[in-house]
N, C-alpha and C positions, 0 to 999 in steps of 0.2 A: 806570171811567176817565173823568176828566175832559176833555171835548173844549176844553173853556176855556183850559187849560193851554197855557204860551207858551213857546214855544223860541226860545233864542238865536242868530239868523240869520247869521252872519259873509257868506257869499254864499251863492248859487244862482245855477246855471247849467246848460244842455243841451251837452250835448256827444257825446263815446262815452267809453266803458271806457278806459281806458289799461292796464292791468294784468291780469295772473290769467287764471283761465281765461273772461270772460268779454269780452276782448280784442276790441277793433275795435264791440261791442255799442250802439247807443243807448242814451244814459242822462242820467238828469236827476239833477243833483248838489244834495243837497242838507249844505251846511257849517256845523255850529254851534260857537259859540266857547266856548274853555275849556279847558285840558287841564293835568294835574298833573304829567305826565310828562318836557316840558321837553326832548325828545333835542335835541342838539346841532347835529344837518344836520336837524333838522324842515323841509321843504320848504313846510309853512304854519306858520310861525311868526310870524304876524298872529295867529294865533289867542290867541296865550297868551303872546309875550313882550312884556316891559314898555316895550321903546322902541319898539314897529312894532304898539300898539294901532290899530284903527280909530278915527274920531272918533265911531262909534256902532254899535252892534248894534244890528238890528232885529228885534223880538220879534212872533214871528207864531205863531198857534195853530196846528192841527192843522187844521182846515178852510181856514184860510185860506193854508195852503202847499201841499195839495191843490187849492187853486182854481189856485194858480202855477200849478202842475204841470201842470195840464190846460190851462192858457191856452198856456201856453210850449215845452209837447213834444205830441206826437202818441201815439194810443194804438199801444202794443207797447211803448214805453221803459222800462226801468225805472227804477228809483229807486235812489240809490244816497245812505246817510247815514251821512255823516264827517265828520271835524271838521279840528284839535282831538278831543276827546276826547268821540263822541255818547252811551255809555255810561252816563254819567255822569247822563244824562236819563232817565226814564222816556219810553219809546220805542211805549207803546201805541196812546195815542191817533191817534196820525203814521200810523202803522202800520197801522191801521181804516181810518181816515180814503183813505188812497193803495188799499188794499184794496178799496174801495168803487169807485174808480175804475179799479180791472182793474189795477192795476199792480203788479208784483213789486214788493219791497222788499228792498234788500241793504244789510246794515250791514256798512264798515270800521271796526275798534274792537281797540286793545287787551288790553283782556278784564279792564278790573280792576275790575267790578261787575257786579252782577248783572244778564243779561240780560232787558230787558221790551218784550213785541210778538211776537208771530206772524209772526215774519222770515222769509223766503224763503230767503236765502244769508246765512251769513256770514263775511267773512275777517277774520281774526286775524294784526295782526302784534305778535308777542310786543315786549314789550322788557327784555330780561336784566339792562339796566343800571339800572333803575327798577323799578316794581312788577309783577309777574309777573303773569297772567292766570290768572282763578280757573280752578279745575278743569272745573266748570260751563260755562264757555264754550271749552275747549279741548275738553270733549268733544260741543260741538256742531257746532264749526268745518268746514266746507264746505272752505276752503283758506286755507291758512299762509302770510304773506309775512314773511321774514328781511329785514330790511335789512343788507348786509353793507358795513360800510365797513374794517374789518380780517378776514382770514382768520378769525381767534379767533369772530368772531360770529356764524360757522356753528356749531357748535357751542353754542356759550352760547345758542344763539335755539332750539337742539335739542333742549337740555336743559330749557327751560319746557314743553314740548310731552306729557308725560307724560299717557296717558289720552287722547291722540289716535286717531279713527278710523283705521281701516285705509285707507277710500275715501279721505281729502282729500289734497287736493292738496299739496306744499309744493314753495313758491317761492324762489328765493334771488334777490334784489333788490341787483346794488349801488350803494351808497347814492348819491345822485345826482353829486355832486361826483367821485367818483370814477370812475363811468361818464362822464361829461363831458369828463374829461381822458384817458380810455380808460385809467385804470389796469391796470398787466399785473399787479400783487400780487393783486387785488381779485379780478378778471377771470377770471383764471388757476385762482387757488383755489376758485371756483364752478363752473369749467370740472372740476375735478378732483373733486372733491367730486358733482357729479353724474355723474362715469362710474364712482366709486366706491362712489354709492350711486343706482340707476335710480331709487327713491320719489322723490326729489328733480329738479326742473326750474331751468334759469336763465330769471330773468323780465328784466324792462326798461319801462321807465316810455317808452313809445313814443309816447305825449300829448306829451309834453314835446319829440319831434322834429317834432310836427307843430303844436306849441301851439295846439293846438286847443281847448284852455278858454279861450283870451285872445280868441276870435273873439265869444262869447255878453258881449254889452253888461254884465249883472250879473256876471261875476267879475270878482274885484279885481285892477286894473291896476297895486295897486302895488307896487315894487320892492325886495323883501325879501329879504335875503339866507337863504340854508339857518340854520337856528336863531337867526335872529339876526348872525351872524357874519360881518360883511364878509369875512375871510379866506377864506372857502369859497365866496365866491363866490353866484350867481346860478343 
């Protein structure tokens, strides 16, 4: 594995977990740009759509984002790499490199490539409307986030899930816009759906009530709507 190798940095930033099971956690984010998948309420879609490009990506090796890392967080945090779509990278070298420095590594991703790196945790959010997440990585997944912006996509985010451990967690997510406006369809259907299946939990992006990524100087301050889409809002 190449430690030379450069990754496409969209930001970086310390913060905690917002999500999942490792909720309220210190964690240093690490966000690389790119992603083929294109969802509609993408909540970074800086990353990959055409009018809300950055004026530059900065391309940083594997050591040299482990030096961040340890300048900018404290040892116990982990690491957490997401994009956009990090996948899509060969993820080994990163992965050493943070490892070297005692720190877990958790990839958000998903799942439509092959996983690379000695990962720690990983969450899988399917997307049923786009390219489905290889087998491979569904059956490694730690825990499953649904993004639910209509009832239907419980279900259809259930359906990719084939070959899923017994352990992992699954989360039903909804989608931001519509937790925003406290949708009762949304809401309600996830509320139902977990009393009619206990394997299942309702989650919540509780970062975003405390915006607590906008406080670290390196994330991006700027003003993008969900996928692009004025309509949806902020």
């Amino acid at each position: 594995m190449s430690r030379a190798l450069k990754y496409p940095v969209y930001e970086r930033f310390y913060t905690w977990q917002g999500e999942g099971v490792h909720l309220g956690a210190a964690a240093y984010f690490i966000r690389l740009y790119g992603c083929p998948q294109a969802c509609p309420w993408c909540d970074s879609a800086g990353t990959w759509h055409h009018d809300y490009r950055p004026a530059g990506v900065t391309l940083l090796s594997a050591d040299e984002l482990a030096a961040v890392v340890a300048q900018d967080s404290p040892p116990g945090a982990f690491v957490v790499i997401t994009g956009g779509e990090p996948i899509l990278f060969d993820l080994g070298p990163l992965v050493e490199a943070l490892h070297v420095l005692g720190r877990r590594v958790h990839l958000e991703t998903s799942g439509i490539a092959e996983l690379r790196g000695a990962l720690d945790w990983v969450t899988l959010s399917p997307k049923p409307f786009g390219t489905w997440p290889t087998p491979e990585v569904v059956a490694r997944a730690d825990e499953v986030k649904i993004i639910v912006h209509d009832a239907a996509d419980i279900q259809a985010g259930l359906d990719t899930l084939s070959g899923l451990r017994a352990d992992a967690v699954i989360w039903l997510h909804p989608e931001w816009s519509k937790a925003r406006e406290r949708d009762a369809g949304v809401l309600n259907a996830i509320t139902d759906a977990v009393k009619g299946n206990p394997r299942l939990r309702a989650g919540y992006q509780m970062h975003k009530l405390y915006r607590a990524d906008e406080l670290d100087a390196h994330s991006d301050k700027r003003l993008i709507p969900l996928g692009g889409n004025k309509e949806l809002g902020y």
